[in-house]
C-alpha positions as MATLAB code, in Angstrom:
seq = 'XXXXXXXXXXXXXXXXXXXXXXXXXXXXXXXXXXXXXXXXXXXXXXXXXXXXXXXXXXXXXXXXXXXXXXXXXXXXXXXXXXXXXXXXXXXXXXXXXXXXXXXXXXXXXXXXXXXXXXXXXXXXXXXXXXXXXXXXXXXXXXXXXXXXXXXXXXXXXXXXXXXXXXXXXXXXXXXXXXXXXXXXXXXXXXXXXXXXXXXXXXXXXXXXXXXXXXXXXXXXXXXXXXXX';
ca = [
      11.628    5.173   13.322;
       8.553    5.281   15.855;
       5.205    6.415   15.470;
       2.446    7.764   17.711;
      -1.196    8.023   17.025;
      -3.224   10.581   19.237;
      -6.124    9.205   21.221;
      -6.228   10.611   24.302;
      -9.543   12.934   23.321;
     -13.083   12.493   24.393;
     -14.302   13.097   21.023;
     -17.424   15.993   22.086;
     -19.129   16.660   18.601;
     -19.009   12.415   18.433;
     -21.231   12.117   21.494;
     -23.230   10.143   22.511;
     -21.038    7.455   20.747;
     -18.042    8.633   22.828;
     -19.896    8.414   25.841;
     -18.642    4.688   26.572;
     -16.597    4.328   23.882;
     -13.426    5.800   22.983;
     -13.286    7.495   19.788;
     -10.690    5.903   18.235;
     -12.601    2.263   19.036;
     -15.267    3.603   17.382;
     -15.595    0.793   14.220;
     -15.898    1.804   10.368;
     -15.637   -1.000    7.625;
     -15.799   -3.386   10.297;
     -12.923   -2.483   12.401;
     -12.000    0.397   15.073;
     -10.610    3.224   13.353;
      -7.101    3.364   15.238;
      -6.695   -0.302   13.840;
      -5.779    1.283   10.208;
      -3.477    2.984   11.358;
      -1.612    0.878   13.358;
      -2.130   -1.465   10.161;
      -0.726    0.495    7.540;
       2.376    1.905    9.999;
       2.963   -1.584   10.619;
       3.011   -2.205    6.868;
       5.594    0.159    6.310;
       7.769   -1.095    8.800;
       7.614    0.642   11.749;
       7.426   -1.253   14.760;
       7.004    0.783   18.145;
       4.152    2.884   18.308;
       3.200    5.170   21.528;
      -0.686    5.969   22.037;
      -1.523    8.490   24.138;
      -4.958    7.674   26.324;
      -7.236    9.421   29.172;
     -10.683    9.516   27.944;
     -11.874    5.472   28.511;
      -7.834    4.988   28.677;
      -8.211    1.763   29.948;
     -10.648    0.374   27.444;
      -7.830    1.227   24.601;
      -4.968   -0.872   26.176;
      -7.442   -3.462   26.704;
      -8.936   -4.286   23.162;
      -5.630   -3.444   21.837;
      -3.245   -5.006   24.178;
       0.562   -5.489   23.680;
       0.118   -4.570   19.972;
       1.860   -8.193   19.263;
      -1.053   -9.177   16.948;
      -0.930   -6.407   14.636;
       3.153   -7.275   14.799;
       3.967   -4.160   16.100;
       4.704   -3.034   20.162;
       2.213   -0.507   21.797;
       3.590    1.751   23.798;
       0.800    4.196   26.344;
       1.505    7.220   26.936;
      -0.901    7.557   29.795;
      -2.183   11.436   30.624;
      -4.560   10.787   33.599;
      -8.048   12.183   33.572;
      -7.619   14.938   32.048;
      -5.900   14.951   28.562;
      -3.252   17.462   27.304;
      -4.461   18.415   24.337;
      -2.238   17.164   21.058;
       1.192   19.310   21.917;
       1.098   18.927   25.644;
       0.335   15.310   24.573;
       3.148   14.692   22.394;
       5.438   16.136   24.747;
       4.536   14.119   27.715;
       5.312   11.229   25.034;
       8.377   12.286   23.975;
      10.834    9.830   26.507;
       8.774    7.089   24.685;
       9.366    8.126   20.864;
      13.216    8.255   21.286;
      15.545   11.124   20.024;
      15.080   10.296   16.558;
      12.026   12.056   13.955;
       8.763    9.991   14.527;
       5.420    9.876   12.509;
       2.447   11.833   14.330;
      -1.296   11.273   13.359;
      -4.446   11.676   14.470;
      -6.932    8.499   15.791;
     -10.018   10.305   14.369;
      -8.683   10.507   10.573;
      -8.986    7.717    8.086;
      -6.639    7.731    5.094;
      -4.732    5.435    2.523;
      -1.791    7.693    3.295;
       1.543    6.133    2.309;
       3.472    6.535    5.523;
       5.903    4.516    3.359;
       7.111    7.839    2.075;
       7.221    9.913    5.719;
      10.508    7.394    6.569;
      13.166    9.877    5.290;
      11.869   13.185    6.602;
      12.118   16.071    7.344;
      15.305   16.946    5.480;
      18.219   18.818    6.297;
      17.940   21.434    9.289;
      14.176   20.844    9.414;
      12.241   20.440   12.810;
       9.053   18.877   10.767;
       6.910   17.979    7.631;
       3.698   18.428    7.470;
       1.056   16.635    5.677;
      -1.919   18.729    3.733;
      -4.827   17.913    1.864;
      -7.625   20.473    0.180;
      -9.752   21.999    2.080;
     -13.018   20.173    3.117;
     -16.047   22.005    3.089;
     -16.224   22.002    7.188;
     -12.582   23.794    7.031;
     -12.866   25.975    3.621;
     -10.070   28.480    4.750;
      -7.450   25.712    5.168;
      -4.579   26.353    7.581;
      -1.286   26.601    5.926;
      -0.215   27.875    2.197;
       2.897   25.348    0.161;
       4.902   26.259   -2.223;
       7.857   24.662   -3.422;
       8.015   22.119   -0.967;
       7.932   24.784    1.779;
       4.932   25.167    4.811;
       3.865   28.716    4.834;
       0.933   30.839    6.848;
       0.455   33.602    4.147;
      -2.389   34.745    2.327;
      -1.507   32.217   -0.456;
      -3.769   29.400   -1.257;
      -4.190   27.161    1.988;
      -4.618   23.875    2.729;
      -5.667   21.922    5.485;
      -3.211   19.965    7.980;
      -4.002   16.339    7.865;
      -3.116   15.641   11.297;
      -0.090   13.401    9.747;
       3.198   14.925   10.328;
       7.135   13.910   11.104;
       8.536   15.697   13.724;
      12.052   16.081   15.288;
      11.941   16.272   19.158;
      14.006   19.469   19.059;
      10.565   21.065   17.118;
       9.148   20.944   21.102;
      12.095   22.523   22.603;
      11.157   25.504   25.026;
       7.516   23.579   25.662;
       6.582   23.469   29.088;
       5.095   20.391   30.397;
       1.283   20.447   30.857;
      -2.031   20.832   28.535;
      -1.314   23.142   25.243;
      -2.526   23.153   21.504;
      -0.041   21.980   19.087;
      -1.167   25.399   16.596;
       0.444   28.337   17.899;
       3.887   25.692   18.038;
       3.362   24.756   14.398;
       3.342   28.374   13.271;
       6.311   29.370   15.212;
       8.195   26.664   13.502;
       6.692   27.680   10.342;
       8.175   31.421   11.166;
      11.496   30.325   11.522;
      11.538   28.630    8.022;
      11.558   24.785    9.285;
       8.917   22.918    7.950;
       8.577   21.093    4.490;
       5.093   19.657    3.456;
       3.200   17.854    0.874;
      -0.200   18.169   -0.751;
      -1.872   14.487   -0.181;
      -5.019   14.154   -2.801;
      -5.836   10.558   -2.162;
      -8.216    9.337    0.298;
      -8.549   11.618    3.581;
     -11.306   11.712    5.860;
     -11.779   13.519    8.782;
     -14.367   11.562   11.159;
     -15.541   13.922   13.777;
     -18.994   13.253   14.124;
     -21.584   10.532   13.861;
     -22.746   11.705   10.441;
     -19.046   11.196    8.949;
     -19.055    8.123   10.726;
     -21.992    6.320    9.515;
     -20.989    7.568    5.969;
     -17.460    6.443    5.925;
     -18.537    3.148    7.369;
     -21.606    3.201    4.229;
     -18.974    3.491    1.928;
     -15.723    1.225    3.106;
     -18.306   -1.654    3.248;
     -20.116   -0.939   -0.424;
     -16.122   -0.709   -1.593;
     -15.211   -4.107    0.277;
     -18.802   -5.861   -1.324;
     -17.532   -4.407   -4.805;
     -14.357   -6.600   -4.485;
     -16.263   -9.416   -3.492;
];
């Protein structure tokens, strides 16, 4: 199984942090944020992941190289200047994440996430599974109801994707090459009765701007003194 972590964005609301440095550099705790990822998908045994880069592109293959040291291989998806947003992103990547499901999640999330348990999905005739979490307060609506297992887009209680997902490569089938949001693709799979999901209620953060920064770092580096 492979794995790609997005991180082609600019990261706008993050500026001026983003300005020189890629967002997914960007340190909390002591290390960049893309780092735990590629940490805890290593830990769980997968080892190819693809990265998709254009904002600072070049910065991220340099500081993280061949992947060897995290003992994993890194794989670029490279989208030029301008990025492709995250479904004409995955798409461009798709000759690199092989015809088998692979893991999909976001650079500019931190979690303790299992991906442990991700290995054995989606089941059956399903094109994905999604990952949900309750709503922060920054995204009260939520995006997608769950019940019994099953993604929905009703008027049920919603939750909010967690930008961690499996998908199948068929789930991008009829997707034109070139820049489009990975939404309106999500809910036509979601139509046809193909995605499973999960509620996650450990540790999820979304880190979109400084503020969230600066407190996430605050608190991963009071957690790692209480340990001391």
């Amino acid at each position: 199984m492979r794995a790609m972590i997005l991180a082609a964005g600019r990261g706008e609301r993050m500026r001026p942090l983003t300005d020189d440095t890629p967002k997914p550099l960007l340190s909390v705790g002591g290390k960049p944020l893309i780092q735990y990822h590629i940490e805890a998908l290593a830990d769980c045994g997968i080892r190819e992941i693809v990265v998709n880069v254009s904002w600072k592109g070049a910065l991220l293959k340099e500081r993280l190289g061949d992947g060897s040291r995290f003992g994993v291989r890194l794989l670029y998806s490279d989208e030029g200047e301008h990025a492709l947003e995250t479904g004409g992103g995955i798409l461009n990547a798709l000759p690199l994440l092989g015809t088998e499901p692979f893991i999909v999640v976001s650079g500019d999330v931190w979690t303790t996430f299992p991906f442990t348990s991700l290995r054995n999905r989606p089941d059956g005739d399903d094109l994905a599974h999604f990952v949900l979490v309750p709503n922060p307060s920054f995204h009260a609506h939520g995006d997608f109801s769950l019940r019994s297992g099953r993604v929905g887009d009703d008027d049920g209680a919603r939750y909010t994707y967690a930008n961690i997902g499996v998908f199948r490569p068929a789930f991008f089938a009829g997707c034109q090459p070139g820049r489009f949001p990975l939404a309106p693709v999500m809910r036509r799979r979601i139509a046809e009765g193909r995605v499973s999901g999960e509620l996650y209620l450990g540790s999820w953060r979304n880190v979109g701007t400084p503020e969230q920064l600066a407190e996430l770092d605050r608190e991963l580096r009071q957690n790692s003194r209480n340990r001391e």
